[in-house]
C-alpha positions as CSV (number, residue, x, y, z in Angstrom):
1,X,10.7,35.2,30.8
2,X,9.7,31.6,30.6
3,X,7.4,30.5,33.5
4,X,9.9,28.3,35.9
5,X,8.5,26.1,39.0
6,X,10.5,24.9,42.4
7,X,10.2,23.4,45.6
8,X,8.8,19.9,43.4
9,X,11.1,17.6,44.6
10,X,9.4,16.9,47.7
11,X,6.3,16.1,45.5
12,X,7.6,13.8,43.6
13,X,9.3,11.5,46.0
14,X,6.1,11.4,48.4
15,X,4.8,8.3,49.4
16,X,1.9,9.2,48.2
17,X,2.8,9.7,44.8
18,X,4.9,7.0,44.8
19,X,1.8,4.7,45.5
20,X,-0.2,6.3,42.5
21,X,3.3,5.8,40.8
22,X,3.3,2.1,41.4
23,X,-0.5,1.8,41.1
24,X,-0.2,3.3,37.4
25,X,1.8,0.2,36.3
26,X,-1.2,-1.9,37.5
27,X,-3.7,-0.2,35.2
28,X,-5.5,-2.1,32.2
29,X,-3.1,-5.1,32.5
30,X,-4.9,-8.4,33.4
31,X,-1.5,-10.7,33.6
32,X,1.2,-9.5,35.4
33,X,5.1,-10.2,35.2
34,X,7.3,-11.3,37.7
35,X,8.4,-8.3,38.9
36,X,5.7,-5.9,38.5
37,X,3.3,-9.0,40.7
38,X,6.3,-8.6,43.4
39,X,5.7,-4.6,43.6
40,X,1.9,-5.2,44.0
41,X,2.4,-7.5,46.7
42,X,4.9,-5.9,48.4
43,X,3.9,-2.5,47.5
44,X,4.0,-0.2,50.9
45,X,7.9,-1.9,51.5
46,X,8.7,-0.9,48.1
47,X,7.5,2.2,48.5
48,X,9.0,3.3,51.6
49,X,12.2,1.8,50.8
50,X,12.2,4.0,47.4
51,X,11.3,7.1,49.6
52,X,14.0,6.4,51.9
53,X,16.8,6.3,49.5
54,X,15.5,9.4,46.9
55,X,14.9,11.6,50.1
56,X,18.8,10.7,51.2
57,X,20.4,11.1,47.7
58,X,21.4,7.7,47.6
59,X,19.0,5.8,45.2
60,X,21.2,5.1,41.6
61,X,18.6,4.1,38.7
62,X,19.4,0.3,37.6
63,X,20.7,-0.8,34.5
64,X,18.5,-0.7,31.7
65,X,16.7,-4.4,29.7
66,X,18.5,-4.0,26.1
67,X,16.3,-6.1,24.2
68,X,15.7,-5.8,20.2
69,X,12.0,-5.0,19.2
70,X,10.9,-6.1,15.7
71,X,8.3,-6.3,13.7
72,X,7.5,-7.2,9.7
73,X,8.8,-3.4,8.8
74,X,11.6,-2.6,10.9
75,X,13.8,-3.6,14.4
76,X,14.7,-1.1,17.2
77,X,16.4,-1.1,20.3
78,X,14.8,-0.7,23.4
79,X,16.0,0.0,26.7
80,X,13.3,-0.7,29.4
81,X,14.4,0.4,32.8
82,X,13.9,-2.0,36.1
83,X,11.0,-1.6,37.5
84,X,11.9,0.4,40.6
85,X,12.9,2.8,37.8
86,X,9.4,3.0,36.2
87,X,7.7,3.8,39.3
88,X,9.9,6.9,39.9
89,X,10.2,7.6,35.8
90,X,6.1,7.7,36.8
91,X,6.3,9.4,39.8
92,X,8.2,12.3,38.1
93,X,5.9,12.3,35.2
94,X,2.6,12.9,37.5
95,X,4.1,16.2,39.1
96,X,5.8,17.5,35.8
97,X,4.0,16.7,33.2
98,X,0.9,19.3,33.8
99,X,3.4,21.9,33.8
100,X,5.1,21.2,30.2
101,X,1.7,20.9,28.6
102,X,0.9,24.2,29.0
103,X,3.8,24.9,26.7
104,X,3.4,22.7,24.2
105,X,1.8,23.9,21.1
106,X,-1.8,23.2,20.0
107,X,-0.4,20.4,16.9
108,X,1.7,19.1,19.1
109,X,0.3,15.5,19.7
110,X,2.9,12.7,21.3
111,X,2.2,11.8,25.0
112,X,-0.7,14.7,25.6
113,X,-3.9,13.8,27.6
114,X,-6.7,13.5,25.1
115,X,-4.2,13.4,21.9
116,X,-2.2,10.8,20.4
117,X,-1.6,9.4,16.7
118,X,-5.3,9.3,16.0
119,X,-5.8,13.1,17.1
120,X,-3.0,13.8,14.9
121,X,-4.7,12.2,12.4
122,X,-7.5,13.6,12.5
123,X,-6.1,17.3,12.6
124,X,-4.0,16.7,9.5
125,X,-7.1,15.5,7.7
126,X,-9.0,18.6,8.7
127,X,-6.2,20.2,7.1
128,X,-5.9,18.9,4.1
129,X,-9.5,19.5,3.6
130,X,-9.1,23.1,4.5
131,X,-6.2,23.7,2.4
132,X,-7.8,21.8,-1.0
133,X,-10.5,24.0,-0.1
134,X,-8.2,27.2,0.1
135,X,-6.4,26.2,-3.6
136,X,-9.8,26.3,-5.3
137,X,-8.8,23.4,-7.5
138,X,-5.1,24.6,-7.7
139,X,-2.5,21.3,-6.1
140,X,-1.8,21.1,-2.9
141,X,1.6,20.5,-1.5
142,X,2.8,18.3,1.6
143,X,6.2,18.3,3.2
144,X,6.7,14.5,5.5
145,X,9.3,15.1,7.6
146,X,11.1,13.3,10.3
147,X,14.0,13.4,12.2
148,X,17.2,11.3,11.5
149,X,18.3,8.7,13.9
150,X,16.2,10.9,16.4
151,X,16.4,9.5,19.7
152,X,20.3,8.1,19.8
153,X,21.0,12.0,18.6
154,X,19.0,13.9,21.2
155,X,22.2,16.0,22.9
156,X,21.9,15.9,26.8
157,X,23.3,19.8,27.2
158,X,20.4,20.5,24.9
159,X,17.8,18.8,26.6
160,X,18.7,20.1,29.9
161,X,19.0,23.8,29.2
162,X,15.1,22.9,27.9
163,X,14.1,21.2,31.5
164,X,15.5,24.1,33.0
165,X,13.3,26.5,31.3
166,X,10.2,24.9,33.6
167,X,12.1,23.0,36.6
168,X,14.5,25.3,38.6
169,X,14.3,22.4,41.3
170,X,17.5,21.3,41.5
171,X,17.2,17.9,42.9
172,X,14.4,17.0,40.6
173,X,16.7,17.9,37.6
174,X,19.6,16.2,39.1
175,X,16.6,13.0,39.7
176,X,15.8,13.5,35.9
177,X,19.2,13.7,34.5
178,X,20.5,10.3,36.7
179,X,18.3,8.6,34.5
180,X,20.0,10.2,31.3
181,X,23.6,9.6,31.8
182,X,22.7,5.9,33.3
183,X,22.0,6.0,29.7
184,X,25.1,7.9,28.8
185,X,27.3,4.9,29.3
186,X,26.5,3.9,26.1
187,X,26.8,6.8,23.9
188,X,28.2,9.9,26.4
189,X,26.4,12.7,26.2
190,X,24.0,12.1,24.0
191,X,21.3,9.9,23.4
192,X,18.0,9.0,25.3
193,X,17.2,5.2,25.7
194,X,13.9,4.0,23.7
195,X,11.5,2.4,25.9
196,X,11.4,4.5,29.2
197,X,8.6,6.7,30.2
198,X,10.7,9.5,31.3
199,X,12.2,9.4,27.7
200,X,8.8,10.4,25.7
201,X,8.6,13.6,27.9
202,X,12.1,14.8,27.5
203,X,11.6,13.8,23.8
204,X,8.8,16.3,23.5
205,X,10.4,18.6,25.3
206,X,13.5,19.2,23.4
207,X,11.4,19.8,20.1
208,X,9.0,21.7,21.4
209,X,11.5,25.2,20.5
210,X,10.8,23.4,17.0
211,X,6.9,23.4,17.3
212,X,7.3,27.4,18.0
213,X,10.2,28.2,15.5
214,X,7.5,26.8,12.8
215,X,4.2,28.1,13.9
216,X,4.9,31.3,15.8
217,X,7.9,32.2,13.6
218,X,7.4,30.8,10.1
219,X,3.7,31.4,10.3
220,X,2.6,27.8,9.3
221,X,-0.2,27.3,10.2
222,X,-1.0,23.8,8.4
223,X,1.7,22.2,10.8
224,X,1.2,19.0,12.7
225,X,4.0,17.4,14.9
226,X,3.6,13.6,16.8
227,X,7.2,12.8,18.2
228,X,9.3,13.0,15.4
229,X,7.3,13.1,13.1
230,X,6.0,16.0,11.3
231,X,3.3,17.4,8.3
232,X,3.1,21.1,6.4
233,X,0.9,21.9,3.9
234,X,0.9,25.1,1.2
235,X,-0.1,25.6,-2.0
236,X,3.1,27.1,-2.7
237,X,5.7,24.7,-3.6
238,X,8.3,27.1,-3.3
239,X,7.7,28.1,0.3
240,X,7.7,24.5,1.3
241,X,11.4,23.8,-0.4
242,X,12.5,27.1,1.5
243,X,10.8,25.7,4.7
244,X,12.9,22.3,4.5
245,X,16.1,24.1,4.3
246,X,15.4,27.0,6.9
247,X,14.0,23.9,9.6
248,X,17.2,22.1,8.5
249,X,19.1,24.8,9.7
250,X,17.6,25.1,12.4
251,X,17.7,21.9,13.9
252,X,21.2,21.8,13.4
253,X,22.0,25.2,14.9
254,X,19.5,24.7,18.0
255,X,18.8,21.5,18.5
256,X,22.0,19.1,16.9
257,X,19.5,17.3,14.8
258,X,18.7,16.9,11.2
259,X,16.1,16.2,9.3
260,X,15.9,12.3,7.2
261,X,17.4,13.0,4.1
262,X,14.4,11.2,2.2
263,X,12.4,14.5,3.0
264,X,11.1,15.8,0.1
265,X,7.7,17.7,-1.4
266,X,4.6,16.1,-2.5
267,X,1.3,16.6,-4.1
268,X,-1.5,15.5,-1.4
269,X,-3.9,14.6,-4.2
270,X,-3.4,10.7,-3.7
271,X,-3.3,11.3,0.1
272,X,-0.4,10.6,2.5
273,X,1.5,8.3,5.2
274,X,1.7,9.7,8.8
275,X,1.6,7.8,11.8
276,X,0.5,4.3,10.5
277,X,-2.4,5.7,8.1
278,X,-3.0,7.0,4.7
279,X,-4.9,10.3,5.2
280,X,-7.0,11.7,2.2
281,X,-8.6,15.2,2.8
282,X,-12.2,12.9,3.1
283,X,-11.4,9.8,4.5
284,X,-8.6,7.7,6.4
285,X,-7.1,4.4,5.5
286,X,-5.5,2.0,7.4
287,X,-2.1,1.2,5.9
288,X,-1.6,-2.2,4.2
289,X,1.5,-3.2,6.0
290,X,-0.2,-2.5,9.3
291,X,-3.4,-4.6,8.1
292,X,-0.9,-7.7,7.1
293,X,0.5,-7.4,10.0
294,X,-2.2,-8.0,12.0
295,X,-3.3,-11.0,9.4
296,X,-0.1,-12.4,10.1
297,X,-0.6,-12.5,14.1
298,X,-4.5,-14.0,13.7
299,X,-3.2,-16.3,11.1
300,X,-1.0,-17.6,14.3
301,X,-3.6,-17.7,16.7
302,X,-5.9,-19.8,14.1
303,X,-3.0,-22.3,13.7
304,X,-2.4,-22.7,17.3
305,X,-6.3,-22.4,18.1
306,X,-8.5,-25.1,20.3
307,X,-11.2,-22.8,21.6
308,X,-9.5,-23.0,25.3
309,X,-9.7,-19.9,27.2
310,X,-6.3,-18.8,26.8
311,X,-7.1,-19.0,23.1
312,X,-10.1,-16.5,23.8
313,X,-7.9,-14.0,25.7
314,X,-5.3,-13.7,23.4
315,X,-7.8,-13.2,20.4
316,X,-9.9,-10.7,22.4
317,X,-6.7,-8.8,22.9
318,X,-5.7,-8.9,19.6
319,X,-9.2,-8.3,18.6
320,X,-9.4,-5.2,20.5
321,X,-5.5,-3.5,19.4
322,X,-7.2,-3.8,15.5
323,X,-10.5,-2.5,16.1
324,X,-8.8,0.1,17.7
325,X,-6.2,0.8,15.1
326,X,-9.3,1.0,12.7
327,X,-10.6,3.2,14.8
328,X,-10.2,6.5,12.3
329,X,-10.8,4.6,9.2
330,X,-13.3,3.8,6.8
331,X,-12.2,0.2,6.9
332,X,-15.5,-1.9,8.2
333,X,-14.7,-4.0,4.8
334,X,-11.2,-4.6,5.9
335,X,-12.5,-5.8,9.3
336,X,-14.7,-8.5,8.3
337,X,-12.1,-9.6,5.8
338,X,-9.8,-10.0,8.4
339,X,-12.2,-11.9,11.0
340,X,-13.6,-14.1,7.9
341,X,-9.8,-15.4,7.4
342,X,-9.3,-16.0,10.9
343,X,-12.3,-18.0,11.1
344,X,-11.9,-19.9,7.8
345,X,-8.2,-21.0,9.3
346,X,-9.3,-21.7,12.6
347,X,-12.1,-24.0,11.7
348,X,-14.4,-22.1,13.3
349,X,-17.3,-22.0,10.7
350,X,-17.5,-25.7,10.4
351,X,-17.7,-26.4,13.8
């Protein structure tokens, strides 16, 4: 029987954990927007006023900020909830999360303390390294999945019989699911809106029967999962052609999901895409559309630069997001490339 937990609500909607709530949408930012700087200035009214109204049953979530996010590879929809929202998205998320985690699988990497893309990248390149190792010269065979049209698919019956496996509370569940059908007005029963907090749990959530179907059931153990996003190695092609049509079925059958129908089977030997990098079994590369991309935004900063301290902020900040990115990479060549540019078009070597 699966481990269940009550008597939360009261947890969640304390003003204590309402201020650590609020306080977490304060944390690393140095400029603030409108109406996150009226929360920290008004933050024990807000507080008690969003204690009042979830203790009474009478606090409805606000409509959701449809804006279109794009970059140089492809545009998504996001639905950012209000702020109010955020802090109780947050204030959920601080009681709940520990007690998902525990059954989330070892691969498992989205929205995990101490995880994240760059873990996942990491354990897939230890793979690949073991497995080459295992074929003794013999090729070595990659399935890249993901999941179609993911997050507008998630069904809401599906995702609540999940919660209810861990949260028999419930007003927390009826909490949680106010924030799914607020989003349900679009698409009824099913869907969960990109861009809210609450969102990335529940996301991990409903896969995680997934994570167990393929390691506990299937037995593979070169399996790596960050949100939709998946990786299997074998050196048996075969087994990974039966593996793509067993997980198909499964997804539809469980979960109302199927896989992207560009999934196929690879040879690893020229390394592979996941999660913004090319991953070789002995090194990692950052991928060329991510590195133009970030040419493209210093190449704006140099044409708008005049060594103000604005100027200086936003290139520190942009600074800091590459280095980052580069973090798992052997890419110091790539760096300096990148900051020579920069300097060349902002004048900054002839000054």
């Amino acid at each position: 029987m699966p481990v269940t937990h009550t008597d939360l609500f009261d947890k969640v909607v304390s003003r204590e954990n309402l201020i650590a709530a609020a306080l977490e949408l304060f944390t690393g930012k140095r400029r603030f927007k409108p109406d996150v700087l009226y929360v920290a200035t008004h933050l024990l009214d807000v507080v008690n006023w969003l204690h009042t109204e979830l203790v009474n049953g009478t606090w409805t979530p606000m409509p959701y900020n449809r804006f279109i996010a794009k970059n140089d590879v492809k545009r998504r929809i996001v639905h950012a909830p209000a702020v109010f929202d955020r802090i109780v998205h947050h204030a959920i998320m601080r009681v709940v999360h520990p007690l998902f985690i525990t059954k989330f699988v070892h691969d498992s990497y989205a929205i995990t303390p101490g995880k994240g893309n760059q873990r996942a990248v990491r354990r897939l390149q230890a793979f690949l390294a073991a497995a080459t190792a295992c074929a003794h010269g013999a090729p070595v065979y990659a399935v890249k999945a993901d999941i179609h049209k993911f997050y507008p698919n998630m069904n809401h019956r599906v995702l609540r019989r999940q919660l209810a496996r861990t949260l028999r509370d419930k007003r927390l569940l009826d909490l949680w699911w106010a924030y799914i059908t607020a989003f349900a007005m679009y698409m009824p029963g099913v869907g969960l809106p990109v861009g809210a907090y609450i969102s990335q749990l529940s996301a991990n959530v409903y896969l995680n029967p997934l994570d167990h179907f393929v390691k506990d059931q299937l037995g593979m153990y070169w399996y790596v999962r960050y949100m939709d996003d998946f990786v299997v190695l074998s050196t048996d092609i075969d087994e990974l052609f039966a593996f793509i049509a067993v997980v198909n079925d499964f997804l539809h059958t469980e979960l109302g999901l199927v896989l992207n129908p560009k999934t196929s089977v690879f040879r690893v030997v020229h390394g592979m895409d996941f999660v913004g990098y090319r991953v070789f079994a002995d090194r990692v590369r950052p991928r060329r559309r991510n590195v133009r991309r970030a040419r493209t935004r210093f190449r704006g900063i140099a044409a708008r630069w005049c060594g103000t301290s604005a100027d200086h902020e936003e290139l520190r900040q942009q600074v800091a997001a590459f280095a980052g990115n580069l973090t798992p990479c052997a890419a110091l060549t790539t760096f300096n490339a990148t900051r020579a540019d920069f300097r060349r078009r902002a004048g900054i070597d002839s000054q």
